[in-house]
N, CA, C and O atoms as a GROMACS GRO file, in nm:
protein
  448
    1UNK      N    1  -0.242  -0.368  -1.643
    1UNK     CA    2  -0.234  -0.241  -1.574
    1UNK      C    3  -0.090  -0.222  -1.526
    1UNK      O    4  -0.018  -0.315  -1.489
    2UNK      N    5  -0.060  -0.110  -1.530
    2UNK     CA    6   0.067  -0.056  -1.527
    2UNK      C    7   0.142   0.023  -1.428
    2UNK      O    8   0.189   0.126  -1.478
    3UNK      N    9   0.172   0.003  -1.281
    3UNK     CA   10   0.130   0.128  -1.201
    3UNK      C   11   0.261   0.216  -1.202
    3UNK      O   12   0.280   0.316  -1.132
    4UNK      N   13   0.329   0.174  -1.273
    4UNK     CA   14   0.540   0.249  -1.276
    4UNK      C   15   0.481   0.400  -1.245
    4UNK      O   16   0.367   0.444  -1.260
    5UNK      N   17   0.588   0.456  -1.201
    5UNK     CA   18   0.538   0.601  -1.156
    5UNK      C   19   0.479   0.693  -1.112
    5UNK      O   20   0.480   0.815  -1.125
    6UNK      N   21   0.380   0.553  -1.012
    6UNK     CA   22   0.231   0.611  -0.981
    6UNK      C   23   0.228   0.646  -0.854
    6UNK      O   24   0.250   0.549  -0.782
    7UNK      N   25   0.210   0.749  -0.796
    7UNK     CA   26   0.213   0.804  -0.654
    7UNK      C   27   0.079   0.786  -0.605
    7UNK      O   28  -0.007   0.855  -0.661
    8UNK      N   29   0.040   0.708  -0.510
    8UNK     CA   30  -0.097   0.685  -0.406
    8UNK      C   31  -0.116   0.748  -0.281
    8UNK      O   32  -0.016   0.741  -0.210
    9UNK      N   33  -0.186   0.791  -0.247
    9UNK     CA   34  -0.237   0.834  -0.080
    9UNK      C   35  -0.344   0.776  -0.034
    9UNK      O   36  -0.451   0.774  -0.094
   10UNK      N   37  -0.317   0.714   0.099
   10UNK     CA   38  -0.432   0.644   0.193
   10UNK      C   39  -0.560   0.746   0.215
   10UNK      O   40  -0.561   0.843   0.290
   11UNK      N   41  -0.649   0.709   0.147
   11UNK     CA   42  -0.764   0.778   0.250
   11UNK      C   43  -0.868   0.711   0.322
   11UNK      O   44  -0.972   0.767   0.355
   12UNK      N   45  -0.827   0.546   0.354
   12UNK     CA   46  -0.914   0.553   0.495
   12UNK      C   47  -0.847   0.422   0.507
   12UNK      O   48  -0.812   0.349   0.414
   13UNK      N   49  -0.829   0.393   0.671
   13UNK     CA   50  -0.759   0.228   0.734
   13UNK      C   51  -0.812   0.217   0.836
   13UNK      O   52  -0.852   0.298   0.920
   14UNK      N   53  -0.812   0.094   0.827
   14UNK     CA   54  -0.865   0.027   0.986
   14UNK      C   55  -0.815   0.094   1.110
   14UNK      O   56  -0.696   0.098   1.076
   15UNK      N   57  -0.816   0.136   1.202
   15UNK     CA   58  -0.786   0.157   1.315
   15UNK      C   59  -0.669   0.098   1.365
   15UNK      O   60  -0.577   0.170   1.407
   16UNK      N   61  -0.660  -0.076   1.365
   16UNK     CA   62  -0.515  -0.081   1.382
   16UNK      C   63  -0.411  -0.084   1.249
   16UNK      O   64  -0.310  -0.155   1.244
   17UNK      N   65  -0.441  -0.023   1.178
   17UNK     CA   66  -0.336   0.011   1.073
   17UNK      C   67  -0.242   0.160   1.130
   17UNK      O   68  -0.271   0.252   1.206
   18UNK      N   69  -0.128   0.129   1.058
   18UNK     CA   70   0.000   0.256   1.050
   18UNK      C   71   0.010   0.362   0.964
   18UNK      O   72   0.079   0.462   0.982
   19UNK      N   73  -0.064   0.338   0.866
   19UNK     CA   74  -0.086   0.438   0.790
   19UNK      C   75  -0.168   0.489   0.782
   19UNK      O   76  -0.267   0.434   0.829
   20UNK      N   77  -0.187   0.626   0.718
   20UNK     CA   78  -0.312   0.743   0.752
   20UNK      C   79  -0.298   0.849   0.592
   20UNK      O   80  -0.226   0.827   0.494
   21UNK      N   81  -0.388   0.956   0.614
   21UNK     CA   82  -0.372   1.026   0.517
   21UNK      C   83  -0.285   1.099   0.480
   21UNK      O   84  -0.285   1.126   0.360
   22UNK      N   85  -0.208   1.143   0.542
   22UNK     CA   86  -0.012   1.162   0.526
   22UNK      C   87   0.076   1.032   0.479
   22UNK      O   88   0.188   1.027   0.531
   23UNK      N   89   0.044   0.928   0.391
   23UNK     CA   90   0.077   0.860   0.368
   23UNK      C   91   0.122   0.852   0.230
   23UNK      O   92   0.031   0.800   0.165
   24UNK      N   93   0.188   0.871   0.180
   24UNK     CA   94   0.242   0.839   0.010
   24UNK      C   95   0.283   0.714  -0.005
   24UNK      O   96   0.308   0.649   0.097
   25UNK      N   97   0.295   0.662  -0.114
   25UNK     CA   98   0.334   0.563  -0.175
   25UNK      C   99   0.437   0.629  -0.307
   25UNK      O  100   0.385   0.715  -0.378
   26UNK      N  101   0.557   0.593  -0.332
   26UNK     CA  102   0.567   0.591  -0.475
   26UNK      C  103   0.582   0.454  -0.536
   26UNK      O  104   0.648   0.370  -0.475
   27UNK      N  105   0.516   0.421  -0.673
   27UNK     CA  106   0.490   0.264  -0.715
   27UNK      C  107   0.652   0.264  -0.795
   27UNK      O  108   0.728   0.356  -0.764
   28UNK      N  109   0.694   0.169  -0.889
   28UNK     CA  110   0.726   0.112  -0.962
   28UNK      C  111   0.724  -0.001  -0.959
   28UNK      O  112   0.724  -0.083  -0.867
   29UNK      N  113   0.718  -0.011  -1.142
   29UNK     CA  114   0.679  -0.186  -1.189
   29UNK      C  115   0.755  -0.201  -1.322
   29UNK      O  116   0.744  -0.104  -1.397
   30UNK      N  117   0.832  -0.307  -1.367
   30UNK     CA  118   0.873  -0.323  -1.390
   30UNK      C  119   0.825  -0.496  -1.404
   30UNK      O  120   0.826  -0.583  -1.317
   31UNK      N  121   0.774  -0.510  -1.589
   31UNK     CA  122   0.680  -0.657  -1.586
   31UNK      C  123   0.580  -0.664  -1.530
   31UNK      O  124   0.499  -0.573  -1.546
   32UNK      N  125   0.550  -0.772  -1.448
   32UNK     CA  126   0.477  -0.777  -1.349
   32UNK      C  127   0.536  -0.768  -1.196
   32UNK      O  128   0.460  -0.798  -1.103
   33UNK      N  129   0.679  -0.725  -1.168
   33UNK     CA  130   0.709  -0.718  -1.033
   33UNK      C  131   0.690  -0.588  -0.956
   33UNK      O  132   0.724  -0.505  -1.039
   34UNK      N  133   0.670  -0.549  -0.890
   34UNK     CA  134   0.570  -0.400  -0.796
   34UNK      C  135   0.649  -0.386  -0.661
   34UNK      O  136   0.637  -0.462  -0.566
   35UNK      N  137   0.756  -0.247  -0.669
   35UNK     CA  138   0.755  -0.198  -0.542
   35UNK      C  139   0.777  -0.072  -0.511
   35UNK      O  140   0.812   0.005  -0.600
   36UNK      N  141   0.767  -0.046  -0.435
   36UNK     CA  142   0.755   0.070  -0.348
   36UNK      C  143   0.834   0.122  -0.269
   36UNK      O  144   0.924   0.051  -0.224
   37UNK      N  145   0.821   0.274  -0.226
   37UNK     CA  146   0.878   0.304  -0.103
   37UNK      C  147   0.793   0.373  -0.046
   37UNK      O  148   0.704   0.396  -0.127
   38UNK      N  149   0.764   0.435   0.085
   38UNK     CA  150   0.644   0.487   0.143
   38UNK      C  151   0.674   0.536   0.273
   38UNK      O  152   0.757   0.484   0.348
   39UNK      N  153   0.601   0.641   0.298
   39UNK     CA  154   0.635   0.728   0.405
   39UNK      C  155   0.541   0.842   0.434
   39UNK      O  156   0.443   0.873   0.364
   40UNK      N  157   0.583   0.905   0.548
   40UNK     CA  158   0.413   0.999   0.598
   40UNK      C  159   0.395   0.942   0.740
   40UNK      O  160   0.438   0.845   0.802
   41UNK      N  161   0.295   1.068   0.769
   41UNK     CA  162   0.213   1.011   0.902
   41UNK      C  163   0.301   0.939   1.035
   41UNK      O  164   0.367   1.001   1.119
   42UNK      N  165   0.283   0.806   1.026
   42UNK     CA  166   0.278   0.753   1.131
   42UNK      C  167   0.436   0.654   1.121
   42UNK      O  168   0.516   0.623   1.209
   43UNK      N  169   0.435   0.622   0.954
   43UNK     CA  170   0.532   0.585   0.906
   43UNK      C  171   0.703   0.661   0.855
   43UNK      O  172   0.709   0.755   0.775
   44UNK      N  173   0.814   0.605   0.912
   44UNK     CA  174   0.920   0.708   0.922
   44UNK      C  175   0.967   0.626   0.767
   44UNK      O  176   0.979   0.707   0.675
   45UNK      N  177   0.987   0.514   0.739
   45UNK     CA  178   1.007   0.481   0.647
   45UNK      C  179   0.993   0.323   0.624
   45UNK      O  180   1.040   0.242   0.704
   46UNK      N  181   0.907   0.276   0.475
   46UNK     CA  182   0.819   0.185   0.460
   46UNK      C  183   0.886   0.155   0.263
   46UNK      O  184   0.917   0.235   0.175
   47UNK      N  185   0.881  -0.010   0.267
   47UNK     CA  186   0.903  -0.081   0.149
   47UNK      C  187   0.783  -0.194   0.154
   47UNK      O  188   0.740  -0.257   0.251
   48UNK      N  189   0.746  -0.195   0.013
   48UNK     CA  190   0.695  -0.262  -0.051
   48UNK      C  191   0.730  -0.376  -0.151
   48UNK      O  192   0.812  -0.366  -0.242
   49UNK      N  193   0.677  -0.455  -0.130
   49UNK     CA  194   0.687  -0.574  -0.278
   49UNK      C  195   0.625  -0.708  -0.328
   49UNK      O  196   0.600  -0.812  -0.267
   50UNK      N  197   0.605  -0.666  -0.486
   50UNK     CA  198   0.523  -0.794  -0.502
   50UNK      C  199   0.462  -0.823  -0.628
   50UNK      O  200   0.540  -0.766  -0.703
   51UNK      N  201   0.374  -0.874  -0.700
   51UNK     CA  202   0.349  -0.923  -0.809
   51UNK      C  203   0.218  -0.840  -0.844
   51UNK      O  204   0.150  -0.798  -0.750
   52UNK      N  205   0.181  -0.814  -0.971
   52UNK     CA  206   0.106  -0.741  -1.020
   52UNK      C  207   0.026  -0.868  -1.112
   52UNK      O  208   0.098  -0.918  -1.198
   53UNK      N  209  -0.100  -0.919  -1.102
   53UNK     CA  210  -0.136  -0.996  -1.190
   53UNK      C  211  -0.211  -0.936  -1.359
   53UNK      O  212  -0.179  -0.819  -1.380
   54UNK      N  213  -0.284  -0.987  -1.452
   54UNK     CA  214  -0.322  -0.980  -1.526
   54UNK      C  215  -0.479  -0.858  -1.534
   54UNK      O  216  -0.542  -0.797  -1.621
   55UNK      N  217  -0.484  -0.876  -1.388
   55UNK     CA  218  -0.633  -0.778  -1.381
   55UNK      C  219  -0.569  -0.624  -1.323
   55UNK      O  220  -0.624  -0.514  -1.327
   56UNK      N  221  -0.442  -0.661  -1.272
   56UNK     CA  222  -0.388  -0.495  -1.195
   56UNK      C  223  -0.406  -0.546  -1.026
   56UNK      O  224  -0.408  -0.459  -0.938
   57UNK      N  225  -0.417  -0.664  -0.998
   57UNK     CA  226  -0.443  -0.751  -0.844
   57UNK      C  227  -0.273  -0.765  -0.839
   57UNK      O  228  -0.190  -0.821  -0.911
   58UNK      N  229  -0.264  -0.670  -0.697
   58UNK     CA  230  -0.170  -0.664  -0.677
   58UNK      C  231  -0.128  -0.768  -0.550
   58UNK      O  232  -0.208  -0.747  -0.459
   59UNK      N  233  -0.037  -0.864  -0.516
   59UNK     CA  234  -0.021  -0.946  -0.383
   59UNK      C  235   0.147  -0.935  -0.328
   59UNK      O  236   0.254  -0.991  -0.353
   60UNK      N  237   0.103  -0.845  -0.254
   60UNK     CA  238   0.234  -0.790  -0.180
   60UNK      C  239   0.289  -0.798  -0.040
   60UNK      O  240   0.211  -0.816   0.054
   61UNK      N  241   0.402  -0.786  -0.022
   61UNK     CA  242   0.439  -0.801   0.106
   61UNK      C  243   0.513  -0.666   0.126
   61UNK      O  244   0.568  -0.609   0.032
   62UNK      N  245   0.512  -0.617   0.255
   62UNK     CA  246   0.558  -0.509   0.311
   62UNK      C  247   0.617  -0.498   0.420
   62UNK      O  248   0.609  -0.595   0.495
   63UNK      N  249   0.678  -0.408   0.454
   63UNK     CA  250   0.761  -0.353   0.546
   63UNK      C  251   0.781  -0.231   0.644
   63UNK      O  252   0.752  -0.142   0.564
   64UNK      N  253   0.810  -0.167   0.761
   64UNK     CA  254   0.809  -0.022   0.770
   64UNK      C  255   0.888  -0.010   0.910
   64UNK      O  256   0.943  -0.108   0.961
   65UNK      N  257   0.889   0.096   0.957
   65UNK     CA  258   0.965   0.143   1.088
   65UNK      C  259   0.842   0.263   1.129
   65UNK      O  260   0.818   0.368   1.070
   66UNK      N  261   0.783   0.209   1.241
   66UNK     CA  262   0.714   0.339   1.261
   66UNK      C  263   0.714   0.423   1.331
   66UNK      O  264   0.767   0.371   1.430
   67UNK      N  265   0.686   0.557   1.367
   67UNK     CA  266   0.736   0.664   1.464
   67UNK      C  267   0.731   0.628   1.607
   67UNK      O  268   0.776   0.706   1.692
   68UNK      N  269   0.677   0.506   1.642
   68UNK     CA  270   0.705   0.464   1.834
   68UNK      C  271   0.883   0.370   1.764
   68UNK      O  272   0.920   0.292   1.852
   69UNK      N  273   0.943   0.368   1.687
   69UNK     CA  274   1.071   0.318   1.651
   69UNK      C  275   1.057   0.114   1.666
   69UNK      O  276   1.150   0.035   1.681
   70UNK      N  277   0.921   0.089   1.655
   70UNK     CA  278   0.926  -0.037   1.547
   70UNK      C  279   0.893  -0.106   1.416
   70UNK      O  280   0.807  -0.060   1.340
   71UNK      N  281   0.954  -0.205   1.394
   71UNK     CA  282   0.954  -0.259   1.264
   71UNK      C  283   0.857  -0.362   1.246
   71UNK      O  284   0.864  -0.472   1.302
   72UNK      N  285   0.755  -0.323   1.158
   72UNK     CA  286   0.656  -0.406   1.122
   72UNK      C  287   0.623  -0.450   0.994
   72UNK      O  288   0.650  -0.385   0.893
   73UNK      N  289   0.558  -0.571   0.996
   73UNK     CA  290   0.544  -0.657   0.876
   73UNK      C  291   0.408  -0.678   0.818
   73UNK      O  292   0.297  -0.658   0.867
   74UNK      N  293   0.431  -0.707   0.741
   74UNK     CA  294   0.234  -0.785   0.668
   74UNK      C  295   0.276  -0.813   0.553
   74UNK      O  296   0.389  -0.818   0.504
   75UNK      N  297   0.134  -0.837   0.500
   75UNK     CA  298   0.106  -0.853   0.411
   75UNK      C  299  -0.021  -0.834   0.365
   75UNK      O  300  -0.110  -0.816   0.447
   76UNK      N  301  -0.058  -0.834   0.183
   76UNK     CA  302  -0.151  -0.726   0.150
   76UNK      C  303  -0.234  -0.765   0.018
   76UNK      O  304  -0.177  -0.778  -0.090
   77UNK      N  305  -0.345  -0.778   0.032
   77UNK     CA  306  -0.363  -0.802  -0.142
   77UNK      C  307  -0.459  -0.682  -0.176
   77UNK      O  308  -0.554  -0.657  -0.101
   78UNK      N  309  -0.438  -0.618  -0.272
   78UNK     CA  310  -0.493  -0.494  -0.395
   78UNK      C  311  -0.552  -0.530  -0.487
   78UNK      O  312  -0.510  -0.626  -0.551
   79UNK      N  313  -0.683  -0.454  -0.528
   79UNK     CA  314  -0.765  -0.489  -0.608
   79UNK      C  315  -0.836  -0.294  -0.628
   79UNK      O  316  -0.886  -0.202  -0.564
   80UNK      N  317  -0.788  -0.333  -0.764
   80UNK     CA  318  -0.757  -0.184  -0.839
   80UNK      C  319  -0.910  -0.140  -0.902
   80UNK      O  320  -0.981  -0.227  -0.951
   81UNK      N  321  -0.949  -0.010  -0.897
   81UNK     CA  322  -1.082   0.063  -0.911
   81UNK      C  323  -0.997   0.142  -1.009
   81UNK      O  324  -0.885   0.188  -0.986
   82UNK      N  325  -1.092   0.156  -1.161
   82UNK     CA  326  -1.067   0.282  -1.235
   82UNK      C  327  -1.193   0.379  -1.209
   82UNK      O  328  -1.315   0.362  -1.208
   83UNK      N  329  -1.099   0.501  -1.184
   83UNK     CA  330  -1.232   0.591  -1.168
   83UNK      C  331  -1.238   0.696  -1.269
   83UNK      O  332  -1.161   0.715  -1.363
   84UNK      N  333  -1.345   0.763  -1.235
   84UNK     CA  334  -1.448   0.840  -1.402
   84UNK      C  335  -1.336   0.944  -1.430
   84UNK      O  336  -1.350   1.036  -1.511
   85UNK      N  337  -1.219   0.922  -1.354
   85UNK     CA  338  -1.146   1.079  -1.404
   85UNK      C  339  -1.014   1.010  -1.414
   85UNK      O  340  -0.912   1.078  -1.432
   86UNK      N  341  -1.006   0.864  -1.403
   86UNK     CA  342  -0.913   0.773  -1.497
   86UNK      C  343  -0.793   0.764  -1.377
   86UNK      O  344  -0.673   0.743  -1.397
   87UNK      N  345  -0.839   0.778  -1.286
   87UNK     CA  346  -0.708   0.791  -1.140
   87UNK      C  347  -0.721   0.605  -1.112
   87UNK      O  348  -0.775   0.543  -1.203
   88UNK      N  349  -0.691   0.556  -1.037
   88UNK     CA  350  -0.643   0.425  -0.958
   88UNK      C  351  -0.710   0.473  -0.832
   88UNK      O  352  -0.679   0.568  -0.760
   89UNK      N  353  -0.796   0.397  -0.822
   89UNK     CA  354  -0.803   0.389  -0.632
   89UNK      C  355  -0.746   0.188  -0.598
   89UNK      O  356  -0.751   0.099  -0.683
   90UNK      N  357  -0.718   0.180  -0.514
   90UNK     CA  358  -0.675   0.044  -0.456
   90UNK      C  359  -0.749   0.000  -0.329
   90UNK      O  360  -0.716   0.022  -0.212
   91UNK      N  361  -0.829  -0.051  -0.366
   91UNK     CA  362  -0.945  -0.132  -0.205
   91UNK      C  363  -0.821  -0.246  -0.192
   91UNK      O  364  -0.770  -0.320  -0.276
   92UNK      N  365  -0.793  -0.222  -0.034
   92UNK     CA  366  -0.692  -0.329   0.004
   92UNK      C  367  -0.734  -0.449   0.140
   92UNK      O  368  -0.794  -0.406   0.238
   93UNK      N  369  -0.710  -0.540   0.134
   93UNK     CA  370  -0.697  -0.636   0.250
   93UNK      C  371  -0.594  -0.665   0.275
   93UNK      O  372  -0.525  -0.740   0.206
   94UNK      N  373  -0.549  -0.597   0.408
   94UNK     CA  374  -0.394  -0.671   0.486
   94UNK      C  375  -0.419  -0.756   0.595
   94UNK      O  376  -0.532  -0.788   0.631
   95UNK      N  377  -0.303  -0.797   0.653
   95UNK     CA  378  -0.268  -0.885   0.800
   95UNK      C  379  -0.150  -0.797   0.858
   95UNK      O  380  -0.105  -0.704   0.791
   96UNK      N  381  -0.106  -0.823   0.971
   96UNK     CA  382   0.006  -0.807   1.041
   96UNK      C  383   0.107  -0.908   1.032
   96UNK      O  384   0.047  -1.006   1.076
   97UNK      N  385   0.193  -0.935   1.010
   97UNK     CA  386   0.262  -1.076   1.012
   97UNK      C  387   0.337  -1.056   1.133
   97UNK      O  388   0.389  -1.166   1.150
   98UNK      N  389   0.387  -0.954   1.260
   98UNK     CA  390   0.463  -0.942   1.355
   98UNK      C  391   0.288  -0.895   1.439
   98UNK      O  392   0.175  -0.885   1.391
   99UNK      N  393   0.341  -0.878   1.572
   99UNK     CA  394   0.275  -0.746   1.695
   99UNK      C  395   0.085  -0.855   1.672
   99UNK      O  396   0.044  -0.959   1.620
  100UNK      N  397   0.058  -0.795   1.713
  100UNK     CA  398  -0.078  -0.916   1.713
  100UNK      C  399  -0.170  -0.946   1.622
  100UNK      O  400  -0.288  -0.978   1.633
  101UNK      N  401  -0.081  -0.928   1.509
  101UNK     CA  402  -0.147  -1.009   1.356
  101UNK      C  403  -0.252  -1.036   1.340
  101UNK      O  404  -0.293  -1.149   1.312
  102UNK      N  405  -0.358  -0.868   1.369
  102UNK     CA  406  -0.422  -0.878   1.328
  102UNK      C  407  -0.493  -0.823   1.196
  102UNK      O  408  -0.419  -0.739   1.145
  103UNK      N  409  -0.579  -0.837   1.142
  103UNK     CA  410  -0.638  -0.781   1.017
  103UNK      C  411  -0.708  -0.660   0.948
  103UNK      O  412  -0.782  -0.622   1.038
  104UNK      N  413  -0.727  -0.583   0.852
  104UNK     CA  414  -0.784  -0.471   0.828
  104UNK      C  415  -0.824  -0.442   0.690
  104UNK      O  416  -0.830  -0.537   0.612
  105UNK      N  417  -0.853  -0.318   0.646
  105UNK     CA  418  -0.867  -0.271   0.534
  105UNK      C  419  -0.864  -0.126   0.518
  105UNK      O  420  -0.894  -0.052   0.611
  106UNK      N  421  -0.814  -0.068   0.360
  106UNK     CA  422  -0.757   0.044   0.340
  106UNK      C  423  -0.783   0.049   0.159
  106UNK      O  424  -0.781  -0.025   0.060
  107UNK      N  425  -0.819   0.243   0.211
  107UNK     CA  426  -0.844   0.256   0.084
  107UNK      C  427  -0.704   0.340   0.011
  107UNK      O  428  -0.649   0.427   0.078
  108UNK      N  429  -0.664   0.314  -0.093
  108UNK     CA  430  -0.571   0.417  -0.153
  108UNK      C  431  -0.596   0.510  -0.259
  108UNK      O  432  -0.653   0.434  -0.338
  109UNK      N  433  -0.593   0.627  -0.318
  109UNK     CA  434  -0.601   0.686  -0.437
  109UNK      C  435  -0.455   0.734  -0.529
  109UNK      O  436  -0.362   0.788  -0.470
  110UNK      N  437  -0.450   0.712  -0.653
  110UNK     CA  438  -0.378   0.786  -0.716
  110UNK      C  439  -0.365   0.955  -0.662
  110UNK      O  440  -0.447   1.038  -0.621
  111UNK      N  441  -0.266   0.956  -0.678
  111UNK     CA  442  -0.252   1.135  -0.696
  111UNK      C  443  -0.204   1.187  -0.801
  111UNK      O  444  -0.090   1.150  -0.826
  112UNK      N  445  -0.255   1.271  -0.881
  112UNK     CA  446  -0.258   1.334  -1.070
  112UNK      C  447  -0.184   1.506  -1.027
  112UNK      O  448  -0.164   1.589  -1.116
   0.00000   0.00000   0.00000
C-alpha cells in the first residue's frame, strides 16, 4: 500500500487527543518511509514519521505545536481499512510521549 499523496481527515479521537475534525494530514511515502505534515483545529503545526510495513501498518512517531503554544510528542501505530468506494480509513492507537502520557484512539479517512 502506497499512501504518497494522500490527504486524511480525523473523524473521531479520544478526548485527550489534539486533533479533531479540522485536521488534515498530507501523506508522502517514498519506499516504505511515511511522512507528513498536518495541521487544523487544535493543531498550529504538526510532523509526522515512520515506516509503512508490507500490509499498509503504519508505525510512526509524531510531533506538533498546539494552539495553548505547546510542543507535543507520541507515538502511533495505523492499521489501514479499504473501503467500498476504495478511500483509506486508518483505525489508530497512540500514546503521549511528553504531558501525562497518556493513551487513545482515532479514526482517519482519506479525502477524494
Amino acid at each position: 500500500m502506497n499512501y504518497h499523496n494522500r490527504i486524511f481527515r480525523v473523524i473521531n479521537n479520544s478526548d485527550n487527543g489534539d486533533t479533531s475534525s479540522e485536521t488534515t494530514f498530507q501523506y508522502r511515502q517514498e519506499g516504505n518511509i511515511l511522512s507528513s505534515i498536518y495541521s487544523g483545529g487544535n493543531i498550529v503545526l504538526g510532523h509526522l514519521l515512520g515506516f509503512v510495513d508490507a500490509n499498509g501498518n503504519i508505525d510512526m512517531r509524531y510531533h506538533h505545536i498546539n494552539s495553548d503554544g505547546k510542543i507535543m510528542t507520541g507515538l502511533c501505530h495505523s492499521t489501514p481499512e479499504i473501503l467500498e468506494d476504495g478511500r483509506i480509513r486508518l483505525h489508530e492507537e497512540w500514546r503521549w510521549k511528553n504531558g501525562d502520557q497518556s493513551s487513545g484512539k482515532s479514526t482517519l479517512e482519506e479525502i477524494v
